[in-house]
N, C-alpha and C positions, 0 to 999 in steps of 0.2 A: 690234565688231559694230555693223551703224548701226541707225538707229531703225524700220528700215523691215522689217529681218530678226529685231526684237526682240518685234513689236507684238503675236506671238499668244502667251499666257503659259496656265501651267498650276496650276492652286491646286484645292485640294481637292479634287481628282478629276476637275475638269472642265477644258474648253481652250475660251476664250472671248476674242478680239480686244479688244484695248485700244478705247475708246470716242477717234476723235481729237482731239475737247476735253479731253480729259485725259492728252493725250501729251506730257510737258512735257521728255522726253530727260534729258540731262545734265550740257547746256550752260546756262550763264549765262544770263537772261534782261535782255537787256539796257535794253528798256524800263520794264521793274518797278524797274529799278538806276536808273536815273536820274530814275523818281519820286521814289525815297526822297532822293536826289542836292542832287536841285530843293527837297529842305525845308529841307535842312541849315540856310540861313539862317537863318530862324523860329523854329528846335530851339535854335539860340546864340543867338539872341534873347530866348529865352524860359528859358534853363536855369537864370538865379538866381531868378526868379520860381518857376518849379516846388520849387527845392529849400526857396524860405522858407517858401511854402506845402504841401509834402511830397506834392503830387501834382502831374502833367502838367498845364498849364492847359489850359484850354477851346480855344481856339483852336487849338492844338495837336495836340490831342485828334480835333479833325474835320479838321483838314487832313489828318491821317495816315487816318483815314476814308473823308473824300472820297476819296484816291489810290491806295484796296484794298488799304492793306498791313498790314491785321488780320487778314485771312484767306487770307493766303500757302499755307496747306497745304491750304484746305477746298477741296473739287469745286467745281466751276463750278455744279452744278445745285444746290447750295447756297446760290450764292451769295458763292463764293471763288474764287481766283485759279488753284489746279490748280496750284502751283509746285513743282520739284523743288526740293531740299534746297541744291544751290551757290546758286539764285537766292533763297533766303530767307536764308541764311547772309551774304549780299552786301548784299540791301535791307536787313538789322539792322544789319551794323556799317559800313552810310553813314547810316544814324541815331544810331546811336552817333558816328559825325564829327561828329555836332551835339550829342549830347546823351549822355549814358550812362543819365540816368537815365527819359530817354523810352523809348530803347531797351530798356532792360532790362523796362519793362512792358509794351510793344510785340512782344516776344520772349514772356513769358511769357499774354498775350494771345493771342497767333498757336499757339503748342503747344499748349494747353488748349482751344482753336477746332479746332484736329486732331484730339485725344485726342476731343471730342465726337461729330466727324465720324466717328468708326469706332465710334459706339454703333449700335443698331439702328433700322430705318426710323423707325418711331414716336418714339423717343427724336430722330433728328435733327428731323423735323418739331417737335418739341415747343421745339427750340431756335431754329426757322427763324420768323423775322417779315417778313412779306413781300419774301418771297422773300429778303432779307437774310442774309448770317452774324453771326449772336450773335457779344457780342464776352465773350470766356470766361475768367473766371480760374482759379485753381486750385494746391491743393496734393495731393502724392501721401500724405504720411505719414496715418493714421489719427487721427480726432476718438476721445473716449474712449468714447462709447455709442454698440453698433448695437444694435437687435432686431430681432428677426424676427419679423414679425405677417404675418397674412394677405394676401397681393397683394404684399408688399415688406419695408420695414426701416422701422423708428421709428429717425434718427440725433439725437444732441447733441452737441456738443463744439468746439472752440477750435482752427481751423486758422490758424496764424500765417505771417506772410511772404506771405502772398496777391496780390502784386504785381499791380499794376493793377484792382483788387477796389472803386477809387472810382469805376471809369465800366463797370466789368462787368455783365451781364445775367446769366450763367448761371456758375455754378463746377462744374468738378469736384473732387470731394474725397474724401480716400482714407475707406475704411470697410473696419471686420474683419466679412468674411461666416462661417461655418458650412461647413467645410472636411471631406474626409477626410482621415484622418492622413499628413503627410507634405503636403501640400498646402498649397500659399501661398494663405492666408484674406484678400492684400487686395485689395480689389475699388476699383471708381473710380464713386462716385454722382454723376448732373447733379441741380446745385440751383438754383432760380431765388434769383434776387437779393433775393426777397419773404420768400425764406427766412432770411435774416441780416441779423443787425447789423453794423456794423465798429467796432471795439473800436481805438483810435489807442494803437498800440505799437512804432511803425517810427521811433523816434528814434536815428540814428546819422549815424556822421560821413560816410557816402558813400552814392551813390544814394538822395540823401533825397530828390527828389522822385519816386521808382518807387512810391508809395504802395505800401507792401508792409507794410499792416495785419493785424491779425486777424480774421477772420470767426468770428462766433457763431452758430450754430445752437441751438435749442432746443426739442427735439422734433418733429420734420418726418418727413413721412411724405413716403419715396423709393420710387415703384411700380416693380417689377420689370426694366421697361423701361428705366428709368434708372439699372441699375446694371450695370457689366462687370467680369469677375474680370482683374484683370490677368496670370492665370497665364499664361493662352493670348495675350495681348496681346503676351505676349516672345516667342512662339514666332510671331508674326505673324498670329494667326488670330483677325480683329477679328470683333465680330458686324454689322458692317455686309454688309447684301444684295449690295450692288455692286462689292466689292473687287477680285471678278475683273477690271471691267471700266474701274481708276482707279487709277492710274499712283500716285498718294498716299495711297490705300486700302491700298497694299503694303507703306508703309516701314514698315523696321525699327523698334519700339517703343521700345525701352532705348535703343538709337544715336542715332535722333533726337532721344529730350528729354534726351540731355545735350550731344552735340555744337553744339544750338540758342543752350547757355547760354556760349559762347565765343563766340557770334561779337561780341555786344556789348563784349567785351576786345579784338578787332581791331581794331572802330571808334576804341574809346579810344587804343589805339595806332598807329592813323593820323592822327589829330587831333592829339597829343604829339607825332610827328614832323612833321607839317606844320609847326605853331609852333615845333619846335626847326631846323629847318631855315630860316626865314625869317627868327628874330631871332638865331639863334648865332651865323653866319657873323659880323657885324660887330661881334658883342661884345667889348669889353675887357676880356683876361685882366688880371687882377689881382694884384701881386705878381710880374709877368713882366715878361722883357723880347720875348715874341711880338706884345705888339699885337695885332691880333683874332684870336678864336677859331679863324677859317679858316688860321690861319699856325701852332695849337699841333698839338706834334703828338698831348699827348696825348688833347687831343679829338677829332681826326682819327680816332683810334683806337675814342673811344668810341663815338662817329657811328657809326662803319663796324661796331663789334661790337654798337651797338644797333638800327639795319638789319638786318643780316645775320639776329637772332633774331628779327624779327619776320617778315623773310622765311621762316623756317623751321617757323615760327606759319602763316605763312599757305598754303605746300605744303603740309602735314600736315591742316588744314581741307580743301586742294581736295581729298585722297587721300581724304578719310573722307568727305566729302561725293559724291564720283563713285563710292563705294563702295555708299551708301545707296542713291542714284540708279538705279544700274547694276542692283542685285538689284531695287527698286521696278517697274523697268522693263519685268521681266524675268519679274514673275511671282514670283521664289524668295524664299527664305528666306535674311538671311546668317547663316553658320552660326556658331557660337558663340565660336570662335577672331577671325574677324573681328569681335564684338559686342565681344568682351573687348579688339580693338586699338585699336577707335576709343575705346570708353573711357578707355585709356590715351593716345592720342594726345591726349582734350579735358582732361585735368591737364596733359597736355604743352604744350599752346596755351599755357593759363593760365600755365606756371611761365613760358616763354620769353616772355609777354608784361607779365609783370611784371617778369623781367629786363631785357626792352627799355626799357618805361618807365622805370623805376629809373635804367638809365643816364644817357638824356635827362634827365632833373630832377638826376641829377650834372650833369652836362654845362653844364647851363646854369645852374648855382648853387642857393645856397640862396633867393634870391630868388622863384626857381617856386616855393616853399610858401606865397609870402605868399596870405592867402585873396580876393585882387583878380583874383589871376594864374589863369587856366583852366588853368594844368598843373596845381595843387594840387587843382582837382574831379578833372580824369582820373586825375592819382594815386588820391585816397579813392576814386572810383568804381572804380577796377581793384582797389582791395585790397578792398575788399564784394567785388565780382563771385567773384575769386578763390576765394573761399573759399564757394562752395555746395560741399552734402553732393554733386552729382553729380560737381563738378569737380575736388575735391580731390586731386592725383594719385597718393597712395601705395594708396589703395583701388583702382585703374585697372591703376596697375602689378604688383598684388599678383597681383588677376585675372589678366592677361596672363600676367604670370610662370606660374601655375600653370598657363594652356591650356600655353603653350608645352615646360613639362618634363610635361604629364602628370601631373600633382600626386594623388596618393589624398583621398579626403573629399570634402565640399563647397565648391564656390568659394566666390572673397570674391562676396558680393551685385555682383549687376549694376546695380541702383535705387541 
């Protein structure tokens, strides 16, 4: 179907034409791709500085700013870019070609900038400075106190892993609202940055400069406006005014913020294969009578089965990603079967691209681990990445599993 036969959608009762600054289709944005493109150098320039100092440096920081690719998902009238899901999925992991651990707070910036975007009018204004998109961190799990007082909730408590939460203006953070029975109580509060501390807890062996601290809260008062249940956020039905009328007002909730958290894995394992493709070929197999690499055959082999998975990493991205697009487009809902494959497809990303990597770093010896060598960041960085609670694949697969036989009970969680 083209874009042209798609533009009038139907949501909540009504049928109202796509606004066309916010017609973004479903094709690749190739402009946005080749700003992110044009940083790469800067991003390798800068990636052992980030990691000693455990956040993105400054200069960094605004060039990815200057080039709008913070607010890839927010409206245009916001003050963001109106990108479909291939084109932000692309601008991350060519950031990722430069850096994993930029990208990775660059990604978690850009969703939490979304997740914003579909709070209600007042709540966006509240996040908007002239005319600008807020750049947004955030975590979904629940801080340990909400109350309920008058106008809103009194929150406190310790959200960890807050990635990119050293240059953020606003967070969202999950909070337990006051539920019917049977009813998901978690809800998603906007807080200003006036409202926390950050508590330095993000010391590990990879993506150490994603500053991915903890944020403190204590005692803050969230007015009404600033909070959304995330029940209805799965089922598509954000409280933002506009939705009918914006192409990224539509995407899927669950789909997008996990399928988001792969694409920084691609990056890294476009980066690993560039460098294994450039220094392998003339390397000196060792203990062989091959002479370089390019003449063994069992590297040959691994070359070729460590490509091949990442090719298969990367159709699996386009399918889930023109899948998001395509319903966004379109007005619909995708329906729950399709929520549970992309889920399963983004462990799938993960597992095939830490197969691929893994290869490569055989491939080209023990050498790559020395900590001089940039395979051994992209390694650490893809085994962090790997393992968030959304990516993990046996929870994805479980889902699936269950749509597809029809399973009785509750599914596995979609969050």
């Amino acid at each position: 179907m083209t874009i042209s036969k798609q533009k009038n959608i139907q949501k909540q009762g009504g049928t109202a034409p796509l606004l066309d600054d916010h017609v973004a289709g479903t094709e690749p944005d190739q402009e946005l791709i080749a700003r992110a493109a044009s940083l790469v150098p800067l991003l390798r320039k800068n990636a052992e500085k980030g990691s000693e100092q455990r956040f993105v440096p400054e200069p960094v920081m605004r060039a990815i700013e200057e080039a709008g690719l913070f607010s890839l998902l927010v409206p245009r009238r916001l003050g963001g870019q109106a990108a479909n899901m291939r084109t932000t999925m692309e601008v991350l992991a060519e950031l990722a070609r430069g850096d994993g651990s930029t990208a990775w707070a660059a990604t978690v910036l850009n969703i939490c900038g979304w997740f914003a975007s579909t709070f209600g009018e007042q709540a966006q204004n509240d996040v908007i400075a002239d005319g600008e998109a807020a750049r947004v961190c955030g975590i979904l799990m629940p801080g340990e106190r909400c109350e309920r007082v008058d106008g809103g909730y009194r929150i406190s408590g310790r959200w960890p892993y807050a990635s990119g939460s050293f240059d953020a203006q606003w967070a969202t953070v999950g909070i337990l609202v006051d539920s019917p029975p049977g009813a998901n109580p978690l809800a998603l509060a906007l807080v200003p940055a006036s409202a926390w501390t950050i508590e330095p807890t993000w010391f590990v062996t990879g993506m150490e400069g994603s500053g991915s601290d903890t944020l403190v809260v204590e005692d803050h008062f969230v007015p009404d406006h600033r909070v959304q249940r995330v029940e209805p956020m799965l089922e598509g039905n954000f409280a933002t005014p506009f939705q009918v009328a914006e192409q990224s007002s539509n995407m899927a909730f669950s789909a997008t913020g996990s399928l988001i958290l792969v694409a920084a894995q691609l990056g890294l394992a476009r980066h690993a294969m560039e460098r294994t493709l450039d220094k392998l070929p003339s390397k000196i197999v060792a203990y062989t009578m091959h002479g370089p690499a390019k003449n063994s055959p069992m590297h040959q082999l691994r070359i070729a089965e460590a490509v091949t998975k990442l090719d298969m990493a990367e159709l699996l991205m386009q399918r889930a990603a023109r899948d998001i697009d395509a319903a966004a487009l379109d007005g619909s809902t995708l329906d729950q079967l399709h929520r549970g494959r992309i889920r399963s497809d983004t462990g799938t990303i993960a597992e095939l691209v830490t197969a691929s990597i893994d290869q490569l770093l055989s491939a080209t010896g023990a050498g790559s681990f020395a900590k001089a060598n940039v395979l051994s960041r992209i390694w650490r960085d893809s085994a962090i990445a790997a393992r968030h609670a959304l990516v993990v694949p046996d929870i994805g697969k479980e889902l699936y599993g269950q749509l597809l036989l029809g399973a009785d009970g509750p599914m596995a969680p979609v969050l």
